[in-house]
C-alpha positions in Angstrom: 85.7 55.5 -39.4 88.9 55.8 -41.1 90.0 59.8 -41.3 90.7 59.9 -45.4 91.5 62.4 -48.2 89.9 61.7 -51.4 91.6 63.4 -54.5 89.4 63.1 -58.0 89.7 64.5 -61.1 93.5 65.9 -61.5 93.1 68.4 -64.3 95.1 71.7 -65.6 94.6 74.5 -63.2 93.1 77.5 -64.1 95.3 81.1 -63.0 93.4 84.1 -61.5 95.0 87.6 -61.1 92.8 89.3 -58.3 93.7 93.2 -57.6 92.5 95.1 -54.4 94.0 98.0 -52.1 91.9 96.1 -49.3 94.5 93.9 -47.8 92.3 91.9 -45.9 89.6 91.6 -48.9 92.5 90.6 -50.9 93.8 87.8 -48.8 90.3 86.3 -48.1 89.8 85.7 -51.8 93.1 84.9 -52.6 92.7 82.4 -50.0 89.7 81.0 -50.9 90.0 80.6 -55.1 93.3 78.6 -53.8 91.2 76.2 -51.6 89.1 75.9 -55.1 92.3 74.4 -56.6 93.1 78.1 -58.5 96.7 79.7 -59.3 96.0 82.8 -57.8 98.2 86.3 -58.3 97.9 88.7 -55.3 98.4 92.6 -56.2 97.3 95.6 -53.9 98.7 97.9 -56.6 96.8 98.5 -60.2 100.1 99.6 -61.4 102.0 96.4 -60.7 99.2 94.6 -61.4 98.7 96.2 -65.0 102.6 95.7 -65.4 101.9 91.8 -63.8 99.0 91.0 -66.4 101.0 92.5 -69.6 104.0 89.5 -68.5 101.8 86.9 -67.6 99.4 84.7 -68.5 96.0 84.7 -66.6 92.5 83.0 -67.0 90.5 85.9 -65.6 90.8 88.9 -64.0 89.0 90.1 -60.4 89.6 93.9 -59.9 88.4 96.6 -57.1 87.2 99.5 -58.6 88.4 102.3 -56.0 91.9 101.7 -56.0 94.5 105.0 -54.7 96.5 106.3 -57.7 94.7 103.9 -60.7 91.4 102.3 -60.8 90.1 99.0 -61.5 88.4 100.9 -64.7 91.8 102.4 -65.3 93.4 99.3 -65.3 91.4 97.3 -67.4 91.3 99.9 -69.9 94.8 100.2 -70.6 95.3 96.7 -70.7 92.5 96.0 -73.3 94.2 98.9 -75.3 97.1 96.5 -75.0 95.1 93.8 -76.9 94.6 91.6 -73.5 90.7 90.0 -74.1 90.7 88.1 -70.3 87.6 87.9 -68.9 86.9 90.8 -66.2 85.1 90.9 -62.9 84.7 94.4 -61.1 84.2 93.9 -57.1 82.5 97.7 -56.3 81.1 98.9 -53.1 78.8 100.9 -55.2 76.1 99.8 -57.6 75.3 102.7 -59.4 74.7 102.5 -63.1 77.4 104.8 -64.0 79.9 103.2 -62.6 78.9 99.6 -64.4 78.5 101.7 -67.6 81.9 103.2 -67.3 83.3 99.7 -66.7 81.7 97.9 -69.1 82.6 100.6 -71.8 86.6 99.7 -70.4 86.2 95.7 -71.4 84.7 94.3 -68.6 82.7 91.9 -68.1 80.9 91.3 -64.9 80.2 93.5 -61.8 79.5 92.5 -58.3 78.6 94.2 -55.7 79.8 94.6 -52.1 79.6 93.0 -49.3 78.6 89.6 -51.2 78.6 85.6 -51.0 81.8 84.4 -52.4 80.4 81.1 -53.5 78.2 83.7 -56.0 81.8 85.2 -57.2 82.8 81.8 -57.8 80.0 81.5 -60.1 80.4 84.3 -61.7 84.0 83.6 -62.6 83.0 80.0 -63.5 80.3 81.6 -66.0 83.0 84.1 -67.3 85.4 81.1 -67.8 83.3 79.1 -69.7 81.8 81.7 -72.1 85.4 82.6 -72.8 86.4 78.3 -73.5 88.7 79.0 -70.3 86.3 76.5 -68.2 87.9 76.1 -64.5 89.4 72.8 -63.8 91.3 72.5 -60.9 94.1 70.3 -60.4 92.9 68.2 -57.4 88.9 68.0 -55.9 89.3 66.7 -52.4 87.2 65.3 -49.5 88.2 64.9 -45.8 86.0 62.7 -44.1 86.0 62.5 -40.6 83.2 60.3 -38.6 79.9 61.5 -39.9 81.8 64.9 -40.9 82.6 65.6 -44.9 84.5 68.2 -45.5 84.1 68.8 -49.3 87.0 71.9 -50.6 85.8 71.7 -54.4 82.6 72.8 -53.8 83.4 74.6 -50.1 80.5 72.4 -48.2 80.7 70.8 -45.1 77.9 67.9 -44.0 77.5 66.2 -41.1 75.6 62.8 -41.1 74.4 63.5 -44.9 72.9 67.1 -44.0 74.6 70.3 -45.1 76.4 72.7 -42.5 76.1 76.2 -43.1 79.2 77.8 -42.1 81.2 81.2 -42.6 83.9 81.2 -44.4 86.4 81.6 -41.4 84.7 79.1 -39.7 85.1 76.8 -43.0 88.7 77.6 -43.0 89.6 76.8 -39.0 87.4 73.2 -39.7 89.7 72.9 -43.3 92.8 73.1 -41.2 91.9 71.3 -38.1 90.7 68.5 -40.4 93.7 68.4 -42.4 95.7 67.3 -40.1 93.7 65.3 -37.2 95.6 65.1 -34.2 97.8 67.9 -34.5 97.6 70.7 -31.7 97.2 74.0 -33.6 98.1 77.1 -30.8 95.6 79.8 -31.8 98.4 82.1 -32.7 99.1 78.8 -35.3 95.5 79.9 -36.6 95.3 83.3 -36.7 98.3 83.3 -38.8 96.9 81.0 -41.3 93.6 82.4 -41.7 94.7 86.3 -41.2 98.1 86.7 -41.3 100.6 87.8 -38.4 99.0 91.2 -38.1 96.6 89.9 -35.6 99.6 88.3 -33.8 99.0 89.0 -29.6 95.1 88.8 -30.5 95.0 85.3 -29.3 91.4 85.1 -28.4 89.8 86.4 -31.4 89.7 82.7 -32.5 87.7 81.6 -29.3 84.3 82.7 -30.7 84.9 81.5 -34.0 85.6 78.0 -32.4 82.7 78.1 -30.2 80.1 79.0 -32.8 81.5 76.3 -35.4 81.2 73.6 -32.7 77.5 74.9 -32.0 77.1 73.8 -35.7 78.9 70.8 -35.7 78.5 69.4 -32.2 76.1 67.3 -30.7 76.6 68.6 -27.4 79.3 71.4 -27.9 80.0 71.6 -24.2 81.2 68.0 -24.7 82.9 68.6 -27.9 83.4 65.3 -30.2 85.6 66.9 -33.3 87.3 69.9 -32.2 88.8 69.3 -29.0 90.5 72.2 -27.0 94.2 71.1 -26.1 94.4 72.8 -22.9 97.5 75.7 -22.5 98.2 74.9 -26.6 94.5 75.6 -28.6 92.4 73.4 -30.5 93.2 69.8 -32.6 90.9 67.7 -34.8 89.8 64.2 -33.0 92.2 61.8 -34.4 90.2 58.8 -32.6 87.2 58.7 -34.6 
């Protein structure tokens, strides 16, 4: 079968400002909103942030509460009391009552708790997007097909012969990016960087397990791998002959 992308629906994009002192927290979300076909705005800092969002434009708002120097409930309240009505999300590690009272008395609008699903955040934000008449529309909704393997970014599911694959999101994102270029050797260093950034650099085998349990999901026989194939002294590239 023919390896394709499939681009539907071009339409406005929708911009996300996502605040959190949690580097790596930060990055995964930022990453994955992207994916979704979101303009996404990266701040560790509420302060820059809060001087970001009164400059700019932006759809919805995704803030950490506990934040060093201001807090997410900090931050949203001196914006509202700057006359900014975006829709709010607070990511919290805690779910106690105060703390959603105290948020919701500074303007915002939805909680979720940590550690969670971040196909449930993209609901939520969804939801807050179209109770606000901000509805999310992405600029392009894509599929890569590959053999009897769909990779669908829109909606972040991957199926295999018509049934859905359950994978993590790192796993989703080393399949994205072997997929998107089928053929191409990617050296592990080549995907650590893209998935975590060069602060894992000289942590080469990290990716190893992550590899092997995506081809136990996706491979017949993952011994005898049919999609991702291991280019040997290099890393791994997606079969180009299928």
């Amino acid at each position: 079968m023919i390896t394709g992308v499939v681009a539907e629906n071009e339409k406005a994009l929708r911009r996300l400002l996502i605040v959190d002192d949690d580097v790596s927290m930060l990055r995964l979300l930022a990453e994955y909103f992207r994916r979704l076909g979101y303009e996404v705005a990266e701040e560790e800092s509420a302060q820059r942030a809060f001087e970001r969002a009164l400059k700019s434009h932006f759809d919805c708002f995704i803030f950490d509460v506990a934040m060093p120097e201001m807090n997410g409930i900090e931050l949203l309240r001196r914006l509202r009391e700057r006359g900014i009505d975006t829709p709010a999300l607070f990511l919290t590690a805690h779910d106690a009552v105060e703390s959603k009272v105290a948020g919701f008395h500074a303007g915002a609008d939805d909680y979720l708790a940590k550690p969670f699903d971040p196909r449930e955040l993209e609901a939520r934000v969804e939801a807050l997007l179209r109770r606000a008449g901000r509805a999310p529309q992405p600029t392009v909704k894509e599929r890569i097909v590959i053999g009897d393997l769909v990779i669908d970014k829109r909606r972040h599911e991957v199926t295999l012969g018509g049934a859905q694959i359950e994978l993590t999101p790192v796993e989703f994102r080393i399949l994205e990016l072997l997929a998107s270029e089928p053929g191409r050797a990617w050296s592990r260093n080549d995907l650590l960087d893209a998935i975590w950034s060069t602060d894992y650099e000289g942590y080469q085998r990290n990716i190893d397990p992550h590899i092997n349990r995506l081809r136990k999901k996706i491979e017949a026989d993952p011994r005898n791998p049919r999609y991702v194939l291991t280019v040997r002294g290099v890393g791994y590239k997606m079969n180009d002959a299928l």
